[in-house]
C-alpha positions as CSV (number, residue, x, y, z in Angstrom):
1,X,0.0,0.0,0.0
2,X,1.9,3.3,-1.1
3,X,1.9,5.9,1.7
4,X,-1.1,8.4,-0.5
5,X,-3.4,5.2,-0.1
6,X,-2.5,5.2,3.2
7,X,-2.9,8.0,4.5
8,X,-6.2,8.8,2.7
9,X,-7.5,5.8,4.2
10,X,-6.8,7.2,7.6
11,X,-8.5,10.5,6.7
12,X,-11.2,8.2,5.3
13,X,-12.1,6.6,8.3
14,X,-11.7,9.8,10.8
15,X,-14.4,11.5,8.3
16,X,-16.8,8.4,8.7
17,X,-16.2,8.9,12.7
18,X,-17.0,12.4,12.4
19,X,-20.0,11.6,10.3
20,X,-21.5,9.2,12.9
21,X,-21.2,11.6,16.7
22,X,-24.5,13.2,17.4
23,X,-25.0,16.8,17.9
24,X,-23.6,18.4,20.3
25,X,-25.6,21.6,20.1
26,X,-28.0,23.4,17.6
27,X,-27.3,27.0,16.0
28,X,-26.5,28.7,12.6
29,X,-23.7,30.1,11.4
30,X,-25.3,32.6,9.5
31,X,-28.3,34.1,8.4
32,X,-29.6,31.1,6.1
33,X,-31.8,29.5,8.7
34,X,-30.4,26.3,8.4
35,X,-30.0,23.9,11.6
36,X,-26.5,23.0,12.2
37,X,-24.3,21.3,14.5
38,X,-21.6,23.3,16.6
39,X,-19.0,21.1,17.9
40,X,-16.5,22.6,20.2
41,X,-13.1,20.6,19.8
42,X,-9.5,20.4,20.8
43,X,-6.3,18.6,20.2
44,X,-3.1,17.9,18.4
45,X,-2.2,16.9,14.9
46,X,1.9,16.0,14.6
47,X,3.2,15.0,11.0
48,X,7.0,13.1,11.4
49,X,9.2,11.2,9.2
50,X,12.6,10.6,9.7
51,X,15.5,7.6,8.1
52,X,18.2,5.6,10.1
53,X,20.3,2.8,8.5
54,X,18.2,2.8,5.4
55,X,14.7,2.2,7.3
56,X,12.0,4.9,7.0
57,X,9.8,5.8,9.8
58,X,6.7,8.1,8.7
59,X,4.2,8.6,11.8
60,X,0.7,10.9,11.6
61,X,-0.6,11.3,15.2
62,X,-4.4,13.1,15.7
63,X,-6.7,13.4,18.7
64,X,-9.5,15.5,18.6
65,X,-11.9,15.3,22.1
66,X,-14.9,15.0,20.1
67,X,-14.2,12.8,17.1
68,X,-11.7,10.4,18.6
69,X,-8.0,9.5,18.1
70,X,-6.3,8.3,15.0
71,X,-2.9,7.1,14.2
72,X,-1.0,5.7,11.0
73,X,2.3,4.7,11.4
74,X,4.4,3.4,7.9
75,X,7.7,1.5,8.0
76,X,9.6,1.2,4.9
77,X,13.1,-0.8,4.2
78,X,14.6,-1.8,0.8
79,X,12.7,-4.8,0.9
80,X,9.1,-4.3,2.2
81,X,6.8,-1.5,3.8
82,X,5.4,-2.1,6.9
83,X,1.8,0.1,7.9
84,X,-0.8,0.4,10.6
85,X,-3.4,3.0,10.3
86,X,-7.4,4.1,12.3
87,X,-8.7,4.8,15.1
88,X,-6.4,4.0,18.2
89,X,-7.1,4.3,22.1
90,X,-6.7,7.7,23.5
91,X,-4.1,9.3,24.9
92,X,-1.7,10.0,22.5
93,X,-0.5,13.2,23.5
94,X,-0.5,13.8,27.6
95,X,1.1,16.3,29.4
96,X,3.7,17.4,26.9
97,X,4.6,13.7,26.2
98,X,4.2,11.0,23.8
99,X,4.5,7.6,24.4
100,X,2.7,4.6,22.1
101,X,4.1,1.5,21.0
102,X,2.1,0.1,17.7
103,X,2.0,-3.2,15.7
104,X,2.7,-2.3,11.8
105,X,2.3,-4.6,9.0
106,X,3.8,-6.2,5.6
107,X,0.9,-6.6,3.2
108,X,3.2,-8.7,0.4
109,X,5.5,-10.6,3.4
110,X,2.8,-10.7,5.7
111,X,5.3,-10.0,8.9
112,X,4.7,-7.7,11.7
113,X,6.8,-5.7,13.8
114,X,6.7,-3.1,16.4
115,X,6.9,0.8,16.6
116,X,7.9,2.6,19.7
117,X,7.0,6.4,19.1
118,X,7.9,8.3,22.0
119,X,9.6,11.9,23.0
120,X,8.0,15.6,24.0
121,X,6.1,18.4,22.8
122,X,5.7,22.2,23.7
123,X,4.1,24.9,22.1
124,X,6.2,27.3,20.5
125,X,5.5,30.4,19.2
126,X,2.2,32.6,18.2
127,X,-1.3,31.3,17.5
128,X,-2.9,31.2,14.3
129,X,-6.2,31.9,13.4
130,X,-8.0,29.1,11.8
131,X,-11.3,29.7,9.5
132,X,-12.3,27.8,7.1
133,X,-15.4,27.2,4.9
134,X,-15.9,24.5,2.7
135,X,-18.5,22.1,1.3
136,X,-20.0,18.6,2.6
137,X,-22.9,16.4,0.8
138,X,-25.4,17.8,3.7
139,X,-23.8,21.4,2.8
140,X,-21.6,24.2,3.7
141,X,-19.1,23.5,7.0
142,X,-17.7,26.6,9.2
143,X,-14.7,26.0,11.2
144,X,-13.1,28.8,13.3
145,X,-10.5,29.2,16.5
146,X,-6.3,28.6,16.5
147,X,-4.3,26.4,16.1
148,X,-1.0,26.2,18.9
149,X,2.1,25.8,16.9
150,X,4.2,22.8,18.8
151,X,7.7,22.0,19.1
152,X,8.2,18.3,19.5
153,X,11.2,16.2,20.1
154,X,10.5,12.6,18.8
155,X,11.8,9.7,18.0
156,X,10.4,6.3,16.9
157,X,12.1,2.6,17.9
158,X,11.7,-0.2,15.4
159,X,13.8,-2.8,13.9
160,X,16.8,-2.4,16.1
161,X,17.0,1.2,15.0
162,X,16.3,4.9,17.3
163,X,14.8,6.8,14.0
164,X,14.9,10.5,14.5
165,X,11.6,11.8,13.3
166,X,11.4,15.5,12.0
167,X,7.9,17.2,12.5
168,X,6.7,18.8,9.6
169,X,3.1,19.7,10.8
170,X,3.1,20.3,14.4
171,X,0.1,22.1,16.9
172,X,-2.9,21.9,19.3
173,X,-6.3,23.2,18.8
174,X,-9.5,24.4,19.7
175,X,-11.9,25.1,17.0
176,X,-15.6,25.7,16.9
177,X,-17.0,23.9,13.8
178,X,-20.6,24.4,12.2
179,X,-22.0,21.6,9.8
180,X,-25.3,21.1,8.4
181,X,-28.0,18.6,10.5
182,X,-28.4,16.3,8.2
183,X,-31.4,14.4,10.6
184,X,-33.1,18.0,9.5
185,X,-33.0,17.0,5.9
């Protein structure tokens, strides 16, 4: 499975989470008159890849308090890529820390091995403003609040190897997010 598949498969099944939580509270987010669902979230989305000794460790960590916790994790050598990707048990991210040990995969050798993740986080440097508007079957989704840029020190354990990982997307949230009802339809 090449890491795009991968990954969209992840965002795939976090959407279908999303799609399945009931309301949390009833208001519009302009004018139209339309019912909609206002969710009030927060967590942390960190992006990492990093290579040691010709093995490639790519790890995409996301909690969110309302819609769950989702991790996918890829392992690649010369010879085989390794993957495990979905909803995991919470608690990724706790107290600046990160500590999760996961299972990952070979599709074509049909091996396993395991993935320590582990190191720190800390936010670093100036919120950002978050909106964003964009369209879902049901209609037209509002999202607004920051996001908490993040600093994190991480590494990831597998095959015999410490992999430094370099965060490319790194930050904690809190967002306030207005979709459609689609039980009104």
């Amino acid at each position: 499975m090449t890491k795009r598949r991968f990954v969209a498969a992840v965002l795939g099944a976090a959407a279908a989470t999303v799609a399945a939580l009931p309301a949390v509270a009833t208001a519009s987010p302009h004018d139209s008159g339309t019912a909609v669902t206002v969710t009030r979230e927060k967590g942390h989305v960190l992006a990492c890849t990093g290579t040691a000794a010709g093995v490639e460790v790519t790890v995409d960590l996301y909690d969110n308090d309302v819609f769950g916790t989702h991790a996918a994790v890829s392992v690649r050598t010369a010879d085989d890529e390794y993957v495990r990707g979905g909803e995991t048990e919470a608690g990724l991210f706790h107290k600046g820390r990160i500590e999760r040990e996961f299972v990952v995969d070979s599709e074509s050798s049909g091996s396993a091995h395991t993935v320590v993740v582990s190191g720190a986080y800390a936010r670093s440097g100036l919120p950002k403003r978050v909106h964003e508007v964009y369209d879902e079957p049901f209609g037209q989704v509002v999202t607004k609040g920051w996001n908490y840029p993040l600093k994190a020190d991480v590494t990831a354990r597998t095959m015999g190897r410490q992999v430094k990982l370099t965060c490319g997307d790194a930050f904690a949230y809190k967002l306030t997010t207005w979709r459609p009802d689609d039980t009104a339809q």
